[in-house]
VOGU-3710 file (C-alpha; in Angstrom, 3 decimals, decimal comma):
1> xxxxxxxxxx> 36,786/-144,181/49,127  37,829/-145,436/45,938  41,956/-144,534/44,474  40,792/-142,608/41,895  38,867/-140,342/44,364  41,693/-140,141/46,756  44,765/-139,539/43,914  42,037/-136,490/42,917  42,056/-134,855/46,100  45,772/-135,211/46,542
11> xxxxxxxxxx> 46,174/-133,841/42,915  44,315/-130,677/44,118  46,166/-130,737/47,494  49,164/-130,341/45,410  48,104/-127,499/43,288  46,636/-125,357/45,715  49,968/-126,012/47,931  52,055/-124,888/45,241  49,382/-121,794/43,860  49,365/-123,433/40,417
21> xxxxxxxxxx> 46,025/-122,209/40,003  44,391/-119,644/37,510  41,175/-117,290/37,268  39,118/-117,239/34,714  35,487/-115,014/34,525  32,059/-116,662/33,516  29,802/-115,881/31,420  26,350/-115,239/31,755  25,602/-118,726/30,088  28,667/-120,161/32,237
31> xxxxxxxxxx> 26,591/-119,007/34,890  23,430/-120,136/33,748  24,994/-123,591/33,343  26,643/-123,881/36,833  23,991/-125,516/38,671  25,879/-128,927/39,296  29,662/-127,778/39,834  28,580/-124,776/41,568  26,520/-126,767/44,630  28,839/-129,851/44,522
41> xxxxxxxxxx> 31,329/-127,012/44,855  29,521/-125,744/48,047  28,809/-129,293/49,448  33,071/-129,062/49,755  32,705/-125,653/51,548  32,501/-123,659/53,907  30,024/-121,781/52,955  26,438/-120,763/53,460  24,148/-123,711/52,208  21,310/-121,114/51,759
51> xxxxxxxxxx> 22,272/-117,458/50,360  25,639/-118,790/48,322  23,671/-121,399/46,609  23,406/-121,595/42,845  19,498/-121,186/43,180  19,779/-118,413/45,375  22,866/-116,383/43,592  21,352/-116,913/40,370  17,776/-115,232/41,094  19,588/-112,679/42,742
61> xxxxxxxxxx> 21,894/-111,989/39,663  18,688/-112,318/37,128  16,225/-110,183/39,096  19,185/-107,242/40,128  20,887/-106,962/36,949  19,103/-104,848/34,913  17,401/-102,814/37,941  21,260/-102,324/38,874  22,659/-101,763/35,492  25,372/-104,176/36,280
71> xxxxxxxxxx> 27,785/-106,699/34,931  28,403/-109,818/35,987  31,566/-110,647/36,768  32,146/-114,184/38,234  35,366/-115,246/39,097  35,609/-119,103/39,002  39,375/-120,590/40,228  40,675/-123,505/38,401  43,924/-125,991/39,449  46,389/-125,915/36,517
81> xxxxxxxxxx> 44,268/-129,909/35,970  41,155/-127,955/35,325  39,600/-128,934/38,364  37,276/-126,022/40,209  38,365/-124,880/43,826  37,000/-121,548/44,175  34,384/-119,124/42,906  34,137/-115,447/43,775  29,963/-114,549/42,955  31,035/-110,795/42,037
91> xxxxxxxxxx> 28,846/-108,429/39,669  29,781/-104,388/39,369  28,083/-101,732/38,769  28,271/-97,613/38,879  27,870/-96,143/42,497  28,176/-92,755/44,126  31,359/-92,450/45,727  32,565/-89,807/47,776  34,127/-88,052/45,096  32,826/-86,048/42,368
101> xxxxxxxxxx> 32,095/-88,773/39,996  30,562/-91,844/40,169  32,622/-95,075/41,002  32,881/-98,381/39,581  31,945/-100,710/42,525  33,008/-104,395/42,335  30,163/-106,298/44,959  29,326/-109,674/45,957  26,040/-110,995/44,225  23,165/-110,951/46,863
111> xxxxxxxxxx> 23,582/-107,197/47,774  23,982/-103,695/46,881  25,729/-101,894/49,339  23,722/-98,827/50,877  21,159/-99,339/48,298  17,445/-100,514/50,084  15,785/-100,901/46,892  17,432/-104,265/46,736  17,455/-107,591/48,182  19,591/-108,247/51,077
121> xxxxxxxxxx> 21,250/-111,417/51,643  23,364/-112,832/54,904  26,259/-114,583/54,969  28,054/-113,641/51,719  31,614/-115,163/50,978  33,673/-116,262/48,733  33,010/-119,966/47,485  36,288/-122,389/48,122  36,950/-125,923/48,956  38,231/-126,328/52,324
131> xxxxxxxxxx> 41,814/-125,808/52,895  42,450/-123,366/49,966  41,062/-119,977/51,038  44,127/-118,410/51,116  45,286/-119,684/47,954  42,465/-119,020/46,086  42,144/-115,566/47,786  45,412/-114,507/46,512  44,774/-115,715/42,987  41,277/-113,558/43,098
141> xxxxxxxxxx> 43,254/-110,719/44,668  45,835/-110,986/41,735  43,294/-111,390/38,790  41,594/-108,183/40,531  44,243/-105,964/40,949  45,142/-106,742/36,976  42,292/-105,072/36,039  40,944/-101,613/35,040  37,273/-101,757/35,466  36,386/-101,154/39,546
151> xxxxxxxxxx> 37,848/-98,548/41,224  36,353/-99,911/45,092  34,905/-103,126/46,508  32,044/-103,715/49,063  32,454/-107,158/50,390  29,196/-107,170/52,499  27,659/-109,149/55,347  30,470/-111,949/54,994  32,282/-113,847/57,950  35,152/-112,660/59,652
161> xxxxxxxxxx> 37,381/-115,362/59,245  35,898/-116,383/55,661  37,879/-116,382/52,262  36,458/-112,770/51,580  37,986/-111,214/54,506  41,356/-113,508/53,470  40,510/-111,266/50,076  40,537/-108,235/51,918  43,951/-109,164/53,744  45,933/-109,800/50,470
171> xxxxxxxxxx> 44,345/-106,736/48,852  45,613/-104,473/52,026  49,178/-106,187/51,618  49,047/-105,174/48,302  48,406/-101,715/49,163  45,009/-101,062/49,070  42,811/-98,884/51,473  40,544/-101,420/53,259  38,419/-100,156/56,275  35,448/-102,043/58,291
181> xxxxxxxxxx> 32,099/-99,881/57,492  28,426/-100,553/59,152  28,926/-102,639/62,012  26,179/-105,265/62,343  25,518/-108,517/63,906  24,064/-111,611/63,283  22,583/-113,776/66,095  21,653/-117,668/65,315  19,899/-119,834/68,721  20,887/-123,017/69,202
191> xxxxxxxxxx> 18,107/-125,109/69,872  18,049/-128,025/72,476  16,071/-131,323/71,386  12,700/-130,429/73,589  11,108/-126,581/73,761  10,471/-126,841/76,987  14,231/-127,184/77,925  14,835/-123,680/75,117  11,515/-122,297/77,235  13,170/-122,682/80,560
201> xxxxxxxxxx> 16,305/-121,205/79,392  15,065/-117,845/78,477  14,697/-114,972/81,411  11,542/-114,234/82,151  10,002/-111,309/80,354  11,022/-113,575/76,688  9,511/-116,464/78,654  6,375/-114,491/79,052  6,173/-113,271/75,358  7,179/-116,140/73,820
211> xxxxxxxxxx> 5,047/-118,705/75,356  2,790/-117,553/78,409  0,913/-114,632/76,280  -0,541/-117,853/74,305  -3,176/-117,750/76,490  -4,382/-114,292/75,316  -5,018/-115,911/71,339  -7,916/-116,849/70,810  -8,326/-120,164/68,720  -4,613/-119,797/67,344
221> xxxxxxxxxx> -4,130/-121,776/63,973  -0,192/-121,423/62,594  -0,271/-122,574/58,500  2,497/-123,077/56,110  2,457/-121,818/52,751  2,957/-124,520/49,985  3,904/-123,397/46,382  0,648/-121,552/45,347  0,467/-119,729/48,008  3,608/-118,082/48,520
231> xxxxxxxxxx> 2,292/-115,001/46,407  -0,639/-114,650/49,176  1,115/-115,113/51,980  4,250/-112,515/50,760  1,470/-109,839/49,571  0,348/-110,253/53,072  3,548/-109,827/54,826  4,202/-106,792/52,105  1,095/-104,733/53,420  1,838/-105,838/57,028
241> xxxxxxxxxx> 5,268/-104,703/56,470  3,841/-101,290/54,745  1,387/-100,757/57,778  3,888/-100,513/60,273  7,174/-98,879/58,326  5,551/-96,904/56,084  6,112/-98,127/52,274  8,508/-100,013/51,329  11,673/-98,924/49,403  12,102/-102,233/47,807
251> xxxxxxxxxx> 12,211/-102,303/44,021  10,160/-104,670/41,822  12,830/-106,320/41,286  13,690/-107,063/44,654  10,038/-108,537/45,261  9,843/-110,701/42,355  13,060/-112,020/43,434  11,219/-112,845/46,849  8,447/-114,627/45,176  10,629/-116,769/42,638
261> xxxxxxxxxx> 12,992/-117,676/45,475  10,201/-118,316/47,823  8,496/-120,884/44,953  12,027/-122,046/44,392  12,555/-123,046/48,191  8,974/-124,585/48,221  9,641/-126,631/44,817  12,515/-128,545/47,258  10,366/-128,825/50,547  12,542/-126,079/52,174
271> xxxxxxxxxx> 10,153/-123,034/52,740  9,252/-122,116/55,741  6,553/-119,342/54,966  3,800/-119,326/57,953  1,010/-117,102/58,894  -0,466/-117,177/62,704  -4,246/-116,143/63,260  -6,507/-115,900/65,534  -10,043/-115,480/64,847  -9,791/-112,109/63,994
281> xxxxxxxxxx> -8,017/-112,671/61,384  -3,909/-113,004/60,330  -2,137/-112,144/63,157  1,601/-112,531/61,888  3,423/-113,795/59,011  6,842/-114,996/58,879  9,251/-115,898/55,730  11,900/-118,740/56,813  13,666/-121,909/55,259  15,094/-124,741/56,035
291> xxxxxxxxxx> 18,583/-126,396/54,807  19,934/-129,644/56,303  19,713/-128,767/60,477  18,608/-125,066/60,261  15,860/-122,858/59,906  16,844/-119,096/58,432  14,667/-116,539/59,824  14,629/-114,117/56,127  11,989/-111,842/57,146  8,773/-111,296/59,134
301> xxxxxxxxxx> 5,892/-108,711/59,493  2,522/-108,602/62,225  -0,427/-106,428/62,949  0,822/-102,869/64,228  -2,629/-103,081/66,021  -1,999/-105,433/68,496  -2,342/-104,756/72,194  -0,784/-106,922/75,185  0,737/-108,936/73,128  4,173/-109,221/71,230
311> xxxxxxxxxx> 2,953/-110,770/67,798  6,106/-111,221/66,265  8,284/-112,684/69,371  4,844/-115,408/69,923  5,047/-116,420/66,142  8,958/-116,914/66,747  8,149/-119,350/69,675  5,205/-121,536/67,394  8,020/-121,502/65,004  10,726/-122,597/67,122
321> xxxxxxxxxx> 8,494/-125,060/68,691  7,584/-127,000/65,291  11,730/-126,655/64,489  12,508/-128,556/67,899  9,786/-130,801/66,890  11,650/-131,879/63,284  14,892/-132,063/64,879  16,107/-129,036/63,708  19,631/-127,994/65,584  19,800/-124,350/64,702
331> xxxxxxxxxx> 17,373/-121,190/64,046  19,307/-118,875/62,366  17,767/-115,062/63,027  20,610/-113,677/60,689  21,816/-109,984/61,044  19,772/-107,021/62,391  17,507/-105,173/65,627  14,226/-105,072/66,158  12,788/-101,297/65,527  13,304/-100,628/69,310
341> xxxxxxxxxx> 14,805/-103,412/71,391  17,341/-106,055/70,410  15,189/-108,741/70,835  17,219/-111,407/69,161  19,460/-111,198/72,272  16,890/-112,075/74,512  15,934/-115,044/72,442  19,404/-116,277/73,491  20,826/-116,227/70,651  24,795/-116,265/70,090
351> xxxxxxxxxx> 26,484/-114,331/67,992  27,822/-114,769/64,527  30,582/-112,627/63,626  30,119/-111,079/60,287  31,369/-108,100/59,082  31,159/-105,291/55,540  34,351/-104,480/53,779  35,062/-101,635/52,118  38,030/-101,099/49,656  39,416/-98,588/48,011
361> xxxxxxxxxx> 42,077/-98,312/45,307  43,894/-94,820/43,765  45,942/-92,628/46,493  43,503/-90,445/46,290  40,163/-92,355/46,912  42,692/-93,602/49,556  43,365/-89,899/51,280  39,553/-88,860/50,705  38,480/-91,788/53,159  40,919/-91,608/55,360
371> xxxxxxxxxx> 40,149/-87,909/55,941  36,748/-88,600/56,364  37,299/-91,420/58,983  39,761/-89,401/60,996  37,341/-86,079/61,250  34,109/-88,678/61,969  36,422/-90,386/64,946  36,978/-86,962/66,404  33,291/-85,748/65,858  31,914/-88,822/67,072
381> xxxxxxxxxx> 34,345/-90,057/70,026  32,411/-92,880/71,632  32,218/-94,710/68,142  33,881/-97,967/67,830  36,919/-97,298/65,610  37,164/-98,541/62,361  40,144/-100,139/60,734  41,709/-97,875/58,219  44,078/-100,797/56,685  44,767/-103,955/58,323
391> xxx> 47,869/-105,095/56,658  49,671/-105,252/59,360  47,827/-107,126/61,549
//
């Protein structure tokens, strides 16, 4: 490493030591703009290399914004030297609340809290160079509780011990009501270096529908979807979806934002979009990528008229198979159940902490949740608690 590198990082050191740092919001054509600092940014983080990516953020924010009626409000964190250690990807937008009125609700770009029509997104944070989270989460949380516009926050999906949740800390200390709302987990496997040795690991009901019920395909072909075919293949997975849910809630938006990101991933060899037939016809279809050492399992669909065989769970297996096969370390089946077994469990999987947020400013927003969380707890006894405020902790 050359001086001028390392007198750079120990300039930043500095700064972020002593909190000389400031906030300032992006515009849209900041945003539009951002593509370099933002991933070199991310290439110094913690963060997700998939859903807090420029690409990714950005088609979010340009599909969702008008559907959403929102406003973007990006916080990017600067050292007093101009240098960039932090960005906070929020937009907000008018919500119900559980008042009278509707609330302004600051959220993190990639989801809309309680709201289906949209595309969901794992993994959410707060985007900071390692070793200032807390630093740059107290200058957010300072910029944020300066101003007028939000009256509550959803910080959704993120990690428990990410700079979000450090958000959520200094915004409790600072009086806020914070609680912990929709419990859900994530699950990611991590896969050995042959898929016989992941096989032999699994009990044996998976091992049966993973890899034994094979046998009962006849002339199975498994095909990945280049560039011009990501339309075909998602339209499939869309009426798959629709045959065995019912139809979907998604907006237009959300789809087109499927499609674009899909083409997007493809454009840089990182889709994974399969579809596994027999001859029959299309069996399954699954929507994945692949960053660095990981395949992300986004989404998946099969034929509700299936018999004997688990569809789904056997596409998993061809998939993990050809992942072990590229020397890929992890596959990533991101938060959620299976309609009536958790069957990411069983794929032994491990699981990721993650966590949703919810805070609340004005003493009375503050007393109207905290009512409703104290009758729910007595209603519902066998819930798992959830944490009113956790300043203190």
């Amino acid at each position: 490493m050359c001086v001028a590198s390392r007198d750079v990082r120990r300039s930043v050191a500095e700064a972020i030591n002593e909190e000389r740092l400031v906030a300032r919001i992006w515009s849209e054509d900041d945003f539009r703009c951002a593509r370099g600092v933002w991933n070199r940014l991310l290439e110094s983080s913690a963060a997700d290399p998939l859903f807090l990516s420029w690409e990714w953020q950005w088609q979010w924010w340009v599909h969702h914004r008008d559907f959403l009626q929102a406003d973007l409000r990006v916080v990017a964190v600067y050292t007093r030297g101009d240098i960039l250690v932090g960005i906070a990807p929020f937009y907000s937008r008018a919500a119900a609340g559980r008042g009278i009125r509707p609330t302004s609700r600051l959220e993190l770009i990639g989801t809309a809290w309680r709201l289906g029509a949209a595309a969901f997104s794992d993994y959410l944070d707060m985007i900071v160079t390692r070793g200032s989270s807390s630093a740059v989460a107290r200058c957010v949380a300072e910029w944020l509780l300066g101003q007028a516009f939000w009256r509550e926050t959803a910080l959704c999906c993120v990690r428990r011990d990410g700079p979000a949740a450090g958000l959520a800390r200094e915004l409790a200390r600072n009086g806020l009501f914070v609680r912990e709302v929709d419990p859900l987990s994530a699950w990611c496997v991590r896969l050995p270096a042959a898929f016989d040795e992941y096989v032999g690991s699994l009990d044996s009901h998976t091992r049966r529908r993973l890899w034994r019920h094979r046998r009962r395909l006849s002339a199975p072909l498994l095909e990945y979807a280049d560039g011009s075919q990501v339309e075909e293949y998602l339209g499939l997975l869309w009426r798959m979806m629709a045959q065995r849910w019912g139809e979907a809630k998604e907006a237009p938006a959300a789809r087109r934002f499927q499609v674009d990101a899909a083409i997007s991933l493809a454009k840089g060899g990182r889709l994974r979009l399969s579809r596994l037939s027999t001859s029959a016809g299309p069996l399954s279809i699954m929507y994945g990528a692949r960053i660095g050492r990981t395949v992300y399992y986004l989404q998946s669909a099969f034929d509700g008229g299936s018999r004997g065989i688990s569809p789904g769970i056997l596409h998993l297996g061809y998939a993990m198979e050809d992942a072990c096969r590229e020397g890929v370390e992890y596959f990533d089946l991101l938060a959620g159940k299976g309609r009536k077994r958790d069957y990411k469990r069983e794929l032994g999987a491990s699981l990721v902490p993650v966590v949703n947020f919810h805070v609340v400013r004005g003493a009375f927003a503050a007393a109207l949740y905290g009512t409703y969380e104290a009758v729910k707890a007595r209603l519902m006894p066998g819930r798992p608690v959830q944490r009113d405020s956790f300043a203190a902790r």
